[in-house]
Wavefront OBJ file of the C-alpha trace (Angstrom):
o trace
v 22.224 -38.392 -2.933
v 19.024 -37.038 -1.741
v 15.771 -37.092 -3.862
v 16.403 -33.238 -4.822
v 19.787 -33.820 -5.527
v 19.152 -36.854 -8.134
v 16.616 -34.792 -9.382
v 19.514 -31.452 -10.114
v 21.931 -34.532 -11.573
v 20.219 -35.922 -14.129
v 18.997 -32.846 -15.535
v 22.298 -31.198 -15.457
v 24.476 -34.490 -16.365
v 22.036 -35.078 -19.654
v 22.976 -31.299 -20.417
v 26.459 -31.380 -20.234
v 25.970 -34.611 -22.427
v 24.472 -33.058 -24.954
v 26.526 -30.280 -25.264
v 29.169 -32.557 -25.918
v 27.538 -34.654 -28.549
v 25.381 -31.658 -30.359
v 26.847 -28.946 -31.960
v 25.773 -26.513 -29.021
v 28.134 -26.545 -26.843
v 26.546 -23.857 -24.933
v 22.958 -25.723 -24.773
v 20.865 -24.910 -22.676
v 18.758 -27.972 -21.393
v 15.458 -26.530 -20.773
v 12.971 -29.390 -19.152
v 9.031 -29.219 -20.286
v 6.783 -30.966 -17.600
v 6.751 -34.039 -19.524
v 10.633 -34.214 -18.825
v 10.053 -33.539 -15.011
v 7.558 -36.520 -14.791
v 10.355 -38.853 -16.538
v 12.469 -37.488 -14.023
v 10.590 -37.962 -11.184
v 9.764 -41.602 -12.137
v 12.944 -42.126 -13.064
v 14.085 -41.268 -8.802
v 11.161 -43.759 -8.143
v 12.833 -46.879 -9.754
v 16.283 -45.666 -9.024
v 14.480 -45.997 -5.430
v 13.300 -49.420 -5.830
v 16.919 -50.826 -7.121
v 19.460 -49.058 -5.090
v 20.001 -47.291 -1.799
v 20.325 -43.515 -2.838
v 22.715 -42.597 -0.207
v 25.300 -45.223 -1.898
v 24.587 -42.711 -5.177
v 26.635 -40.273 -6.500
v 27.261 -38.260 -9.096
v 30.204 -40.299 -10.434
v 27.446 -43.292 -11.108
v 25.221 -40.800 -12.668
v 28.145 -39.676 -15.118
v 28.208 -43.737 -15.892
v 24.516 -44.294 -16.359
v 24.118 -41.350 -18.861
v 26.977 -42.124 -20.994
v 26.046 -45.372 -20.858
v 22.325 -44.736 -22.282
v 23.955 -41.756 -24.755
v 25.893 -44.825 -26.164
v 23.140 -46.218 -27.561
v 22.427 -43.226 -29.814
v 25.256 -41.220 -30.293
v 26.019 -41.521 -34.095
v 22.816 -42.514 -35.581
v 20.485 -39.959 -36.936
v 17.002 -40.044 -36.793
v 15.142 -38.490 -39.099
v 12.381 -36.817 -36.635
v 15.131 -35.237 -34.880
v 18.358 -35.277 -36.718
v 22.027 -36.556 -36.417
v 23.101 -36.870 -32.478
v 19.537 -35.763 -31.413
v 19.224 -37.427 -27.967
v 15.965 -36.684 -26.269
v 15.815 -36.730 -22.662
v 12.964 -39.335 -22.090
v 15.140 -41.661 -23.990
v 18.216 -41.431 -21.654
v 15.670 -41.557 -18.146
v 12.626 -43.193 -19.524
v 11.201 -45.972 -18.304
v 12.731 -48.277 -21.235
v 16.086 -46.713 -20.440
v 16.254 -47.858 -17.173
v 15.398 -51.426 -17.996
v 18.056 -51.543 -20.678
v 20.570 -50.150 -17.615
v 19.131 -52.857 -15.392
v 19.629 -55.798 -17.558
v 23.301 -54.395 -19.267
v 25.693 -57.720 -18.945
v 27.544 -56.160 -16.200
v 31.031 -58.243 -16.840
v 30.721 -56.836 -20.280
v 32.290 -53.548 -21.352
v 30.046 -51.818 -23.543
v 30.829 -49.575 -26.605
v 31.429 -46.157 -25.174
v 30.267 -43.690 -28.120
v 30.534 -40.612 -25.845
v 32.010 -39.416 -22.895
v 32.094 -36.525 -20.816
v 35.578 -34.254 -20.965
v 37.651 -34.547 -17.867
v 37.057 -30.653 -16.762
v 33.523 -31.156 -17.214
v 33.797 -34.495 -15.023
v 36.398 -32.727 -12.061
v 32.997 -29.736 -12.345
v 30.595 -31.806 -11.986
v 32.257 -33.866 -8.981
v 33.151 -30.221 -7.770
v 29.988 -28.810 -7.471
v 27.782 -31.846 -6.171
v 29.906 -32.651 -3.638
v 29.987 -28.763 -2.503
v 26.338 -29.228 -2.523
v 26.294 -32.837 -0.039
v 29.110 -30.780 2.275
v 26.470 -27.963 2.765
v 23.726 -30.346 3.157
v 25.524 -31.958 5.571
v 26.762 -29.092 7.565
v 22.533 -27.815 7.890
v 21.876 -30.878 9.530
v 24.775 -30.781 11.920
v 23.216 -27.010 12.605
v 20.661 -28.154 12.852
v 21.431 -31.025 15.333
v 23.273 -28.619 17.948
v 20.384 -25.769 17.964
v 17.433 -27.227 17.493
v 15.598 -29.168 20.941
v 16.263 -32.763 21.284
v 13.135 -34.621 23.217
v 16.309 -36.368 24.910
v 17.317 -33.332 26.745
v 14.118 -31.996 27.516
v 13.205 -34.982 29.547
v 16.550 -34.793 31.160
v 15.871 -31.001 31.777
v 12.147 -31.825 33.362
v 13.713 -33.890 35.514
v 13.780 -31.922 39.118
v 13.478 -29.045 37.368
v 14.975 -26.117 38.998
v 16.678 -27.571 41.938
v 19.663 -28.034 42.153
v 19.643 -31.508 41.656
v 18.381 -30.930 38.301
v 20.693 -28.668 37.404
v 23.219 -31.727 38.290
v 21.832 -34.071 36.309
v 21.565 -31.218 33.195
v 25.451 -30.909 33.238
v 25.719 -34.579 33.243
v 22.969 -35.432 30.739
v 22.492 -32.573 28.104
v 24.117 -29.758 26.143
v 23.757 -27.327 28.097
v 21.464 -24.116 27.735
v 19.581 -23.841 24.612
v 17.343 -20.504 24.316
v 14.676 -22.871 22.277
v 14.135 -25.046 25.433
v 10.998 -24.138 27.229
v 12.803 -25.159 30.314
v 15.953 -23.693 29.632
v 14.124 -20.340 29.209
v 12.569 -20.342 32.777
v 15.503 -21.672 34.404
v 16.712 -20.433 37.728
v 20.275 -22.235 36.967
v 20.437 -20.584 33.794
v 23.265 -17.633 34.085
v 25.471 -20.255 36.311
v 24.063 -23.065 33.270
v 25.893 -20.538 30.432
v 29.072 -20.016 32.415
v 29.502 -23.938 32.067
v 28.881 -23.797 28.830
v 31.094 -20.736 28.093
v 34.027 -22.436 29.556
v 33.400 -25.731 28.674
v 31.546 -25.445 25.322
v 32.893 -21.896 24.204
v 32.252 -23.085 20.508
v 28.608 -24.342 20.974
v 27.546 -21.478 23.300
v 28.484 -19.155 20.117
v 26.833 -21.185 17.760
v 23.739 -20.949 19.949
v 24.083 -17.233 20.638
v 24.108 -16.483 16.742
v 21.080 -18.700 16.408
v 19.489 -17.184 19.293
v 20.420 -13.383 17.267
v 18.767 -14.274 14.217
v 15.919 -15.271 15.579
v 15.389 -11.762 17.193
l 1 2 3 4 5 6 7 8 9 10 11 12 13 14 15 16 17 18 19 20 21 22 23 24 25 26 27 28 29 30 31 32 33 34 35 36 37 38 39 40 41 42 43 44 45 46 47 48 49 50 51 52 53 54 55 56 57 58 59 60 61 62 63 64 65 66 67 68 69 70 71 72 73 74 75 76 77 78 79 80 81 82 83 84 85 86 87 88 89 90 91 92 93 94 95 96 97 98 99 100 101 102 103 104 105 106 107 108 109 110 111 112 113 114 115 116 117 118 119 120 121 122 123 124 125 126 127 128 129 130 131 132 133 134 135 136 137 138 139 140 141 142 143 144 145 146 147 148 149 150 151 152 153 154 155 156 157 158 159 160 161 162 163 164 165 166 167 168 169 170 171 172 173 174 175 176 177 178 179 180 181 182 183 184 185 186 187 188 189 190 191 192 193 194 195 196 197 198 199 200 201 202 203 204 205 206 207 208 209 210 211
């Protein structure tokens, strides 16, 4: 998971949570900027102790019901029966008691999250990674890689360079400086039409939306 997406989880995992332990089961978690500190310390220390990219939202389904265990069923006069406050599932505290559970031991799960809710949550965060993902790799093919551009300076506009640009880069990219004044560049885009036919589109609708 990325920062931003850790952030998304927590608040929306400590909802769904709720909803299943209060008698709202249409709550509405609505974070104050005292919960979006906790949260942002809380992606600090989750930092510090583990590798986000190893993260997911199935371990974030795990740590929550794992910290609503510890409440679920008292009641506390302040807030009531099943009143679970947010700092107290991301807090500081919280994550120490996560950090120091006896892993080998199975705790007492008090709580836990219905199946759908699980399969909607899995649903929609992984939808989210897939699109992050798929930006990057966009972004990857259009963008100019300092790679290619030193390939493309390379005897620019002889023919010689144009040799080694078939052989070293991706072809013709409209966001290359060299590409642009290229005297190879209509014979450069036939290549690519024939050999990259999928690329060269890509790059054509990036080069249209930029107009």
């Amino acid at each position: 998971m990325t920062r931003a997406q850790l952030f998304k989880a927590a608040i929306k995992v400590y909802e769904e949570f709720y909803r299943q332990v209060g008698v709202k089961s249409d709550y509405k978690f609505q974070p104050r900027k005292a919960d979006y500190l906790v949260t942002l310390h809380f992606i600090e220390v989750m930092q510090e102790q583990y590798d986000l990219k190893q993260i997911d939202i199935d371990f974030i389904i795990d740590y929550t019901k794992f910290q609503f265990s510890n409440y679920v069923g008292k009641s506390y006069s302040k807030y009531g029966s099943n009143a679970v406050m947010y700092q107290w599932i991301f807090g500081k505290n919280a994550f120490k008691r996560w950090v120091e559970r006896p892993i080998k031991k199975k705790w007492i799960v008090r709580c836990k999250l219905k199946d759908s809710v699980v399969l909607d949550l899995r649903k929609a965060f992984r939808t989210e990674e897939r699109k992050k993902i798929l930006q990057e790799t966009y972004n990857d093919l259009v963008n100019v890689k300092p790679f290619e551009e030193a390939q493309k300076e390379t005897y620019f506009n002889t023919d010689q360079g144009f040799a080694n640009c078939v052989m070293f880069t991706t072809l013709y990219n409209k966001r290359s400086r060299f590409c642009k004044r290229c005297v190879n560049k209509e014979d450069c885009i036939k290549i690519m039409i024939e050999q990259f036919p999928k690329l060269h589109a890509l790059r054509e609708k990036d080069e249209r939306s930029t107009h």
